[in-house]
DRENTOR-684781 format. One record per residue (C-alpha): x, y negated, z negated; residue in one letter. Coordinates in steps of 0.02 Angstrom, whole numbers. Example, Ala and Ser with C-alpha at 12.3 -4.5 7.8 and 13.67 -1.06 7.14 Angstrom:
2
       X       Y       Z  type
     615     225    -390     A
     684      53    -357     S
***
This chain:
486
       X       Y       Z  type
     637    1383     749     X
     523    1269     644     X
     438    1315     508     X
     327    1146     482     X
     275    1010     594     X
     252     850     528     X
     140     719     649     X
     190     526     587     X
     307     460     503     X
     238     316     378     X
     279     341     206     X
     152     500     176     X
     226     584     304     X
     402     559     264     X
     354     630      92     X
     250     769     160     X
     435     822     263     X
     541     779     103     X
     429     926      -8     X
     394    1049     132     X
     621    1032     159     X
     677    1029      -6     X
     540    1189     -20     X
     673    1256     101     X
     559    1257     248     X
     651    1173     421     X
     548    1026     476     X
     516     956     634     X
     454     758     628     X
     371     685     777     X
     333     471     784     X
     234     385     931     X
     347     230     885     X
     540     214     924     X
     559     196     742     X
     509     295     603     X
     418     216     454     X
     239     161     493     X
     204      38     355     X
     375      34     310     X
     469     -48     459     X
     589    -214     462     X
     603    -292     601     X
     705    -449     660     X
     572    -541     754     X
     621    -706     781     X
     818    -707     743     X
     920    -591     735     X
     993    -637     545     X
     833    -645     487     X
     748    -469     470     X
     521    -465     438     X
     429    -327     357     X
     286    -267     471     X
     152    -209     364     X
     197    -193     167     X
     338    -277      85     X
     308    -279     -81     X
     293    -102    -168     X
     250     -80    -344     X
     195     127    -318     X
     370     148    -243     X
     408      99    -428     X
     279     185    -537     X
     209     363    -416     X
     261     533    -472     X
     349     576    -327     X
     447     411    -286     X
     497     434    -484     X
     556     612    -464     X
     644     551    -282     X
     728     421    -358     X
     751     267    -219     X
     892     177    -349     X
    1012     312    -343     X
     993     340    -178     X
    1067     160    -139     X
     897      80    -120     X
     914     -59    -261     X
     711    -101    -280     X
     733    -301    -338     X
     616    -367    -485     X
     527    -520    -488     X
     511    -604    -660     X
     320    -651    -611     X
     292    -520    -501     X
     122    -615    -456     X
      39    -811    -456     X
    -102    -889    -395     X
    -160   -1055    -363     X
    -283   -1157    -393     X
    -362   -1325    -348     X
    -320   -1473    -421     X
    -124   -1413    -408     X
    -163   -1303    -562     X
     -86   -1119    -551     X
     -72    -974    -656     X
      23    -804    -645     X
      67    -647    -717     X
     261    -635    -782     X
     319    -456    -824     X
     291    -482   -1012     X
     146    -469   -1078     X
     176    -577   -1208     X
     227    -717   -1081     X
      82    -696    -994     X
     -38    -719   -1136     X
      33    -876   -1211     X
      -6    -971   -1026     X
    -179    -926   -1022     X
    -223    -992   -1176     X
    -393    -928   -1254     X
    -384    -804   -1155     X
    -207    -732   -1197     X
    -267    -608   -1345     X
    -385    -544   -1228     X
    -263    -528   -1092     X
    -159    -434   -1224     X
    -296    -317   -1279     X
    -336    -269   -1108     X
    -144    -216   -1047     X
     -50    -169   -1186     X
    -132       4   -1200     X
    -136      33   -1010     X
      57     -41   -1020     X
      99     101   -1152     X
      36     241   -1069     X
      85     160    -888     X
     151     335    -832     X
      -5     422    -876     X
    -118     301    -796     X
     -36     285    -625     X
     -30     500    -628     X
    -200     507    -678     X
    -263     391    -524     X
    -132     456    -411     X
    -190     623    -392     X
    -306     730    -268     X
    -447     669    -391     X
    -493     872    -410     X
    -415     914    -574     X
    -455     884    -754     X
    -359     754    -829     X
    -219     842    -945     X
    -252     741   -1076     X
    -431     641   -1131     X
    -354     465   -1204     X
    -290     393   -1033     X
    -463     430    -954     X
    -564     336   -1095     X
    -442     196   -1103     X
    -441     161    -904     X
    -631     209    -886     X
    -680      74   -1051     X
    -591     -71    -954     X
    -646     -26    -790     X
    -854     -16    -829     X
    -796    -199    -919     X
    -716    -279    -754     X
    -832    -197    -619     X
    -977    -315    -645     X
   -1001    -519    -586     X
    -983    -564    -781     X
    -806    -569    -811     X
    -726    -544    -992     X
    -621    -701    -967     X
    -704    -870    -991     X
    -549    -958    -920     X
    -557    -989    -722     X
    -335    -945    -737     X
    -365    -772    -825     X
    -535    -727    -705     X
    -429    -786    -541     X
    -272    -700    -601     X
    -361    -517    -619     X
    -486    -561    -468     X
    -333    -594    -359     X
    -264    -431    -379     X
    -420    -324    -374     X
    -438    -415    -196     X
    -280    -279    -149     X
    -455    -150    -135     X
    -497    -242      28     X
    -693    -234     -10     X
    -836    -300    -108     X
    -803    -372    -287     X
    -844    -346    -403     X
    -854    -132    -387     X
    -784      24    -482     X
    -660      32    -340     X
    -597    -142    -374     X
    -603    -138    -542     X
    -466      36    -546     X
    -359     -62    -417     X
    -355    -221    -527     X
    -316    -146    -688     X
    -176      -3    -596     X
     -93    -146    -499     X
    -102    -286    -648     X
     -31    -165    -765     X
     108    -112    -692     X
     167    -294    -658     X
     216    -274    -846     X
     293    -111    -829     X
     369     -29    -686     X
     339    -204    -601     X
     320    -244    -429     X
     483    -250    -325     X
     552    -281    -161     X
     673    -177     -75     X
     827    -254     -56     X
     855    -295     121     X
     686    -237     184     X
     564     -85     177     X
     637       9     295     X
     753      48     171     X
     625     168      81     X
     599     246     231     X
     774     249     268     X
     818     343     130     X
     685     468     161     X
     738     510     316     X
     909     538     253     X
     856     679     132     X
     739     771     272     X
     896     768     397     X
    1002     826     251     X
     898     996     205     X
     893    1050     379     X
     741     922     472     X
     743     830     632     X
     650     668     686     X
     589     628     846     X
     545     470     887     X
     469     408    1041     X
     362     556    1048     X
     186     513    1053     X
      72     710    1003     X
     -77     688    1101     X
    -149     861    1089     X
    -104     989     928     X
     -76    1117    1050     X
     110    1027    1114     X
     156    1084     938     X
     161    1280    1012     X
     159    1394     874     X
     210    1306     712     X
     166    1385     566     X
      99    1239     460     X
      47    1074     544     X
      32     921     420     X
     -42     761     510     X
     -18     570     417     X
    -162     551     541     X
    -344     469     504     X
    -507     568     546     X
    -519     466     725     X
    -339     525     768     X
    -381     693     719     X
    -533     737     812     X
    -434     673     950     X
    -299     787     923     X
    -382     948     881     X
    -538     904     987     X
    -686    1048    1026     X
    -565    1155     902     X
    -655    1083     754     X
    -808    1149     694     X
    -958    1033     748     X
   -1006    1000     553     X
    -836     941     510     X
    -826     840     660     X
   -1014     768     622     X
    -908     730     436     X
    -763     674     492     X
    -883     550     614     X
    -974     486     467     X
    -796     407     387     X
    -795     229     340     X
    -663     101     396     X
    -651     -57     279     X
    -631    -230     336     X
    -458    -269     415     X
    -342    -370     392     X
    -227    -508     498     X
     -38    -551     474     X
      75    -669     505     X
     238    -682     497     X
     313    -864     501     X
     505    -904     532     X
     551   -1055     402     X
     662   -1175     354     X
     662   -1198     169     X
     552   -1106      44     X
     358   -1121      40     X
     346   -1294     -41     X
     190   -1252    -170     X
     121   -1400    -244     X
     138   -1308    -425     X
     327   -1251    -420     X
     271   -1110    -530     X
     206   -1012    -409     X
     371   -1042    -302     X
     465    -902    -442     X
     326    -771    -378     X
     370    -609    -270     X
     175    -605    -229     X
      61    -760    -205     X
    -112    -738    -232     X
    -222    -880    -132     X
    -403    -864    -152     X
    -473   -1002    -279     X
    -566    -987    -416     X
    -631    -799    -453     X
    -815    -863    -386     X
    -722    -912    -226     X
    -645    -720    -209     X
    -801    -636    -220     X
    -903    -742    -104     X
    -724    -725      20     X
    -724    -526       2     X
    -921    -503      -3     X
    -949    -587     152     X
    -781    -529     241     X
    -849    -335     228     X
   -1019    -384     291     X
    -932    -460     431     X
    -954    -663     416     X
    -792    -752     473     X
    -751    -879     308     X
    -649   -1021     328     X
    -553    -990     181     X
    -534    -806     189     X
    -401    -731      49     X
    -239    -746      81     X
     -67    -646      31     X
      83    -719      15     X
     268    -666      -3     X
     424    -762      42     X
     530    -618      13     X
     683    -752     -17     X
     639    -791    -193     X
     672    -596    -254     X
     813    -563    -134     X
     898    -711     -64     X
     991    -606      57     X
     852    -583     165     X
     904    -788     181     X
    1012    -880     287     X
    1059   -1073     290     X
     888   -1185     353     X
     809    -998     384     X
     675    -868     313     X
     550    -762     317     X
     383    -791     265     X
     255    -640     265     X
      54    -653     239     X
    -121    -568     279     X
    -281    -627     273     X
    -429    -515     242     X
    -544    -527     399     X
    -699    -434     450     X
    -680    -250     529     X
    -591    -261     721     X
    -582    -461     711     X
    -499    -535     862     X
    -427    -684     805     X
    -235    -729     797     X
    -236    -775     635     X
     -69    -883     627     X
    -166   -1072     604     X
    -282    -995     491     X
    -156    -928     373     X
     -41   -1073     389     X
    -193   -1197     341     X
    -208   -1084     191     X
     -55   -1102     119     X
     -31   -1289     179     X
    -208   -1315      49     X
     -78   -1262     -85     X
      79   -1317     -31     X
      91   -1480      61     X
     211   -1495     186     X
     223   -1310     219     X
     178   -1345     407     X
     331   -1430     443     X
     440   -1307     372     X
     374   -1191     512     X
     506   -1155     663     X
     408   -1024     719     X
     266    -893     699     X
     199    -714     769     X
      23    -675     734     X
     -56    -494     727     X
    -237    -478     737     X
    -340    -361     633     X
    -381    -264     805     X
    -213    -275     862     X
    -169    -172     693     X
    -243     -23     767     X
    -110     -39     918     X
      35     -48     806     X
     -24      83     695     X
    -184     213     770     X
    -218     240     571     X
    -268      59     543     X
    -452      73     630     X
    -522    -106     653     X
    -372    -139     554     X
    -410     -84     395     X
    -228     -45     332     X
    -315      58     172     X
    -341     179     313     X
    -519     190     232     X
    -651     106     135     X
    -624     107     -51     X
    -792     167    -106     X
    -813     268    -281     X
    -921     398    -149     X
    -779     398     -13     X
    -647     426    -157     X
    -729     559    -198     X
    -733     618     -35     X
    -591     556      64     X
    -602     612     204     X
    -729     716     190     X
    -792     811      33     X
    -690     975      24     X
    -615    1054    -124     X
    -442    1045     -49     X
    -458     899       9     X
    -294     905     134     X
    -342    1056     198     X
    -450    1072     356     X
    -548    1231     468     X
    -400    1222     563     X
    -290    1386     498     X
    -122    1314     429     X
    -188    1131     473     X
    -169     993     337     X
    -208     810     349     X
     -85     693     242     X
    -143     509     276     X
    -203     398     178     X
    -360     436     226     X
    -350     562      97     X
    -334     553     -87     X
    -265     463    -191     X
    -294     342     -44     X
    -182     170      14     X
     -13     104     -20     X
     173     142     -34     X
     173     306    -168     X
     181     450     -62     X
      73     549    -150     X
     -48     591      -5     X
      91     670      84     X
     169     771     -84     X
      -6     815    -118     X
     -19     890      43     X
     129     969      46     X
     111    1047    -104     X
     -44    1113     -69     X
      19    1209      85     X
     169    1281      -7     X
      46    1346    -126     X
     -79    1419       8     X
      64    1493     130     X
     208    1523      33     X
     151    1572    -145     X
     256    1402    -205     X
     175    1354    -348     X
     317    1249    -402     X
     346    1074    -335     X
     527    1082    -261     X
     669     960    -350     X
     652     806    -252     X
     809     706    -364     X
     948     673    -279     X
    1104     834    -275     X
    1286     796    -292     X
    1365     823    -147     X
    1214     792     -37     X
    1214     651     101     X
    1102     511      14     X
    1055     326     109     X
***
């Protein structure tokens, strides 16, 4: 008998099944995909010593989010590898800056603009555990305590306009690059929280790579579920909620299009009409190259980074984002980089690599994007072309096949509006919950929103311990003695 069905299997599911079995309840996991993981799968595409990570590979929440904290990846086997400049970014002229995981190293390379670098991280830096809880959550509760609030909202209101704090162009491109990660018009509120969340925990929990891949994360997560009683079927594609027979509690990692597709004429007609006015974001397009030496960067700087920024000068990042979500197609779109090699050299073999970047494109774009993101790096690192033995392009439409939640191919399953964070999916007080009795959605698409933490799924599953169970207790989620662990 199952007690909780869990539809998907990317990293907010898998933590949606973790909470709901260490609650005690026996799980049941379905997956449209012969592999379990969603954003979270390694693959070896090319060669078979040579393994690529599908959608994310570089995970700083897996570090830093309440529940990855209290799950505890490193004792479970899964060694999460540091960077010492966990991000860089180019600039013309062969100039380059980046962000090392002191602070203090970080301010004395940007100069004037060090002190002010200082000023702006240090505080976020000391409370780092506060801020990530505070916007990791279901965005419904009080804060527990008022000095995180002030201290985030203060910087925030000071990076969420065109005139920039910084007067160097490093120190406005370094923070611009990584408020880019929102996938949306910059300058904005939304950006702005991304930016300062992401830069500060490069100098604190950092931003690591899984050793080996990020299936290893998942991996690990699937051990636990199978070890408190769940099972995982893969290859098993839900098409209709009703399949599920008579499950108690349903929790989807589904976005509103897969759900009204699911649960069909069973929804009321106003949440459908809600769940019809969601937002996608603009998409993105990845390629994956197979190499034969490292990426050669014409500053060798940014050669040390886990994460390569390339998008110019902070001017040159808003006019790329501003245009890419009204829909114009820019030559010189922004660009992520990792060469996973240069955290973990095991994912390396003799005269072979992998090399992993997106571009940000407009919503559903078509194009295979592999010459327009090798052109990108070649403008920073001469030579890179010939290093090339082969490539796979995905296209931002193409996203949506490999994963139904990426509409268009917007991988933040979402816009990242300050109205649709508010109101993510739609604007409910619970806002997993749905008119469907014993129903719970645990995507992305709901809050806190995007990336590797999680918490959407926790969230979710906390909320339906709570409303069926009477569990107001969030189960132990650390790792037992005695207990089989990946």
């Amino acid at each position: 008998m199952t007690d909780a069905a869990v539809v998907g299997t990317g990293p907010n599911g898998l933590a949606a099944a973790v909470t709901l079995a260490r609650a005690g309840l026996r799980v049941s996991l379905y997956e449209k995909a012969d592999t379990v993981g969603g954003g979270l799968r390694t693959t070896a595409l090319f060669d078979s010593e040579i393994r690529h990570d599908m959608c994310s590979a570089v995970h700083p929440m897996a570090a830093a989010s309440a529940f990855f904290r209290r799950f505890d990846l490193p004792a479970r086997g899964v060694r999460l590898l540091q960077p010492e400049i966990p991000y860089a970014h180019p600039l013309p002229g062969g100039r380059a800056t980046a962000a090392w995981r002191s602070i203090a190293h970080t301010a004395e390379h940007l100069g004037v603009d060090g002190p002010r670098w200082e000023r702006l991280m240090q505080p976020l830096v000391s409370r780092s555990t506060a801020v990530v809880d505070l916007v990791l959550t279901s965005q419904r509760a009080l804060p527990r305590e008022p000095v995180t609030p002030l201290v985030l909202a203060s910087r925030v209101l000071a990076h969420a306009t065109r005139r920039s704090p910084f007067t160097t162009p490093e120190a406005r491109a370094l923070l611009a690059g990584v408020a880019a990660h929102a996938v949306g018009k910059l300058p904005s509120l939304a950006s702005a929280v991304v930016a300062l969340l992401l830069a500060h925990t490069a100098h604190s929990t950092g931003w690591p790579l899984p050793e080996g891949g990020s299936d290893r994360i998942a991996e690990a997560m699937v051990a636990d579920i199978t070890a408190h009683g769940g099972t995982v079927h893969t290859g098993h594609h839900v098409r209709d909620l009703a399949e599920l027979g008579n499950v108690p509690l349903v929790l989807l990692d589904v976005g509103p299009k897969e759900f009204l597709a699911l649960a069909g004429q069973r929804l009321p007609v106003r949440y459908r009409r809600a769940l019809g006015r969601y937002r996608y974001g603009p998409g993105a397009a990845k390629a994956d190259f197979l190499v034969s030496s490292p990426i050669p960067w014409a500053n060798p700087l940014v050669g040390q980074a886990g994460t390569v920024h390339l998008g110019g000068t902070r001017a040159d990042i808003i006019r790329q984002e501003t245009a890419t979500v009204a829909g114009e197609r820019v030559p010189d779109p922004f660009v992520l980089v990792v060469d996973p090699a240069v955290t973990d050299p095991s994912r390396a073999v003799a005269g072979k690599r992998p090399v992993w970047a997106y571009a940000h494109v407009p919503h559903g774009d078509t194009r295979d994007p592999v010459r327009l993101i090798r052109e990108r790096i070649e403008a920073y690192a001469p030579g890179f072309t010939d290093t090339v033995i082969t490539a796979q392009g995905r296209s931002a439409a193409r996203f949506e096949e490999y994963n139904p939640n990426y509409v268009g191919g917007d991988i933040a399953a979402g816009a990242l509006s300050l109205r649709q964070s508010l109101a993510r999916p739609t604007f409910r007080w619970d806002p997993y919950s749905t008119p469907l009795p014993g129903v719970y959605l645990c995507s992305a698409a709901t809050p806190p929103g995007p990336s590797v933490h999680g918490m959407c799924g926790h969230l979710a599953a906390l909320s339906a311990l709570r409303r069926h169970h009477g569990i107001h207790t969030a189960p132990d989620l650390s790792p037992r003695p005695g207990r089989a662990q990946a």
